[in-house]
KEKE-3310 file (N, C-alpha, C; in steps of 0.2 Angstrom, whole numbers, plus 5000, padded with zeros to 4 digits):
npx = (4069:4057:4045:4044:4036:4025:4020:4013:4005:3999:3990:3984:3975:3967:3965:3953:3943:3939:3934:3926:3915:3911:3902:3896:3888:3881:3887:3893:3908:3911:3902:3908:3924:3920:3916:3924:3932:3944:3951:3940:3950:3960:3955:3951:3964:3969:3959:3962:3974:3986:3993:3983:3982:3983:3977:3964:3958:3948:3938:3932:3930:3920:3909:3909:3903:3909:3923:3941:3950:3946:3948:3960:3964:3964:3954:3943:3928:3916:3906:3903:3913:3905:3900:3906:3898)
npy = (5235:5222:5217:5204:5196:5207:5207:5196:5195:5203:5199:5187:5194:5201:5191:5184:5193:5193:5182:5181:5191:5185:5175:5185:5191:5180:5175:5164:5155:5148:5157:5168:5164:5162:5176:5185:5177:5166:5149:5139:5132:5142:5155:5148:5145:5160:5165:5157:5164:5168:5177:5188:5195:5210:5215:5209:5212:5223:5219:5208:5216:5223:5213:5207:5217:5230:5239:5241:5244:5242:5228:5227:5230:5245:5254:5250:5252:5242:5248:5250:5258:5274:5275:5285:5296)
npz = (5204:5204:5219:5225:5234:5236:5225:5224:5235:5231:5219:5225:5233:5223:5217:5226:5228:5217:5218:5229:5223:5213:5219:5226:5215:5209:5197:5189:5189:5176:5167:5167:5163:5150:5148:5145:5138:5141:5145:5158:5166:5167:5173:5187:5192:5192:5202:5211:5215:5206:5196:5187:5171:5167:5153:5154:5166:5165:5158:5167:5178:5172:5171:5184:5187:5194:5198:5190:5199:5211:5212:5213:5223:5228:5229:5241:5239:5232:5219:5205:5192:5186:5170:5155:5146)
capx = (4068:4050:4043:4038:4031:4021:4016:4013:4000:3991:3988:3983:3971:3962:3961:3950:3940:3934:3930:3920:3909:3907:3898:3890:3885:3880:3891:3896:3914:3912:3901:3915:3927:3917:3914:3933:3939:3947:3947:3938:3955:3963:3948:3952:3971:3967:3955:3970:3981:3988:3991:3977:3985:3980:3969:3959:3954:3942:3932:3930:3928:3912:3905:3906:3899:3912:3930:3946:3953:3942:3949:3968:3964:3966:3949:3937:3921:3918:3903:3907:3913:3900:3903:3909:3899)
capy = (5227:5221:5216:5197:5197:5211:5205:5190:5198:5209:5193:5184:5199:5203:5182:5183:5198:5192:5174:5184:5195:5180:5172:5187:5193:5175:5173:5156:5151:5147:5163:5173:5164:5163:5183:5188:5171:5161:5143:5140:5133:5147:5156:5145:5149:5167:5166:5155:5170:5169:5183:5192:5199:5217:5215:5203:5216:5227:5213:5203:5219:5225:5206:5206:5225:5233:5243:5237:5250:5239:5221:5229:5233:5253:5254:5248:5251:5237:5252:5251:5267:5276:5274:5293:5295)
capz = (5205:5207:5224:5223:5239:5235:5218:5225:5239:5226:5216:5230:5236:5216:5215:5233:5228:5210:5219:5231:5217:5209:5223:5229:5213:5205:5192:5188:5184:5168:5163:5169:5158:5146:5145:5146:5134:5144:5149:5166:5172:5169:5178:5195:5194:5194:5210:5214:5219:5203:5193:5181:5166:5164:5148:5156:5172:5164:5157:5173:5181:5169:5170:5189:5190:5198:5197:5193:5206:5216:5211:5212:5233:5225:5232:5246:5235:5226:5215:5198:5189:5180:5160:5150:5137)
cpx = (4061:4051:4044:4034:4024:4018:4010:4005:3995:3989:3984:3973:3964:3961:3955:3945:3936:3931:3926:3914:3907:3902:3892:3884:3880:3881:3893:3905:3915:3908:3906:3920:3925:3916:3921:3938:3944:3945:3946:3943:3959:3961:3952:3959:3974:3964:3958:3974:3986:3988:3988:3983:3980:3975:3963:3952:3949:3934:3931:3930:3921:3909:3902:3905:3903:3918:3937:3951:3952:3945:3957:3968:3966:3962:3947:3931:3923:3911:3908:3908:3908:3903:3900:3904:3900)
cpy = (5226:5217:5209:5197:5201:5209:5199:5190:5200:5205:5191:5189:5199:5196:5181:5187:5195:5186:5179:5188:5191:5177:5178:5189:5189:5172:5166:5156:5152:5152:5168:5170:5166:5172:5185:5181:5168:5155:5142:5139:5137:5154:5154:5149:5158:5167:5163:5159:5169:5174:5184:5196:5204:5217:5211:5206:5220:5221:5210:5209:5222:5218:5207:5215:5229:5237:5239:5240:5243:5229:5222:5229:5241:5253:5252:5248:5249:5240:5252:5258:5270:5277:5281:5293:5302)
cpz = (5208:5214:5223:5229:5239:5231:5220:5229:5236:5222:5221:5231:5230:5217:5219:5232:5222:5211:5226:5229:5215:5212:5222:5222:5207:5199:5193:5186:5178:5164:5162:5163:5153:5142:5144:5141:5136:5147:5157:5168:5175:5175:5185:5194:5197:5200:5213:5219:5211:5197:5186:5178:5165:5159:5150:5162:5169:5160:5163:5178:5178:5171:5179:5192:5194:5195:5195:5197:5212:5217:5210:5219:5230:5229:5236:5242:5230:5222:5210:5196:5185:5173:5159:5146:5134)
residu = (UNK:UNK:UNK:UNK:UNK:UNK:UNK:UNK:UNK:UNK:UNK:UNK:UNK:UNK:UNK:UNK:UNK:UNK:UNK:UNK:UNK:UNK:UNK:UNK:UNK:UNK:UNK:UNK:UNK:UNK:UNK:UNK:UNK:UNK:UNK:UNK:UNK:UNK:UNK:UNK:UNK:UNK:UNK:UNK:UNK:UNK:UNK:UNK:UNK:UNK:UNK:UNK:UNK:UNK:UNK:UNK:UNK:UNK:UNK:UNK:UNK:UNK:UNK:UNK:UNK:UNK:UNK:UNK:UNK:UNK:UNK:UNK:UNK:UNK:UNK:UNK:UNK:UNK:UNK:UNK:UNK:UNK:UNK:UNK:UNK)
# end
């Protein structure tokens, strides 16, 4: 049986982190959506606390240069992963 409190936290926690990169890192809102296809409101709702669907993290983790280790609370280091080739 899921958490909700839980759930509810680690939403809470990725919405606070990906509106903090966006600041620091000068992303706009609406580039962010814009990169990842989503409308800006749904965007807010997300830095909301409301919860990011899994396909949507690895995009808004490349855009804002970072992990999604890092925008889950997995991590501390918000260093992007180095790309495989």
């Amino acid at each position: 049986m899921p958490n909700v409190r839980r759930d509810r936290a680690q939403a809470f926690m990725t919405g606070s982190r990906v509106s903090a990169l966006m600041k620091e890192r000068g992303v706009s809102a609406s580039s962010l959506a814009d990169s990842v296809r989503i409308q800006l409101s749904t965007l807010e709702n997300y830095c909301a606390g409301r919860r990011i669907p899994s396909d949507l993290l690895a995009g808004i983790a490349q855009k804002l240069e970072t992990s999604v280790a890092y925008l889950l609370a997995v991590s501390d280091d918000p260093s992007p992963v180095p790309a495989v080739s």
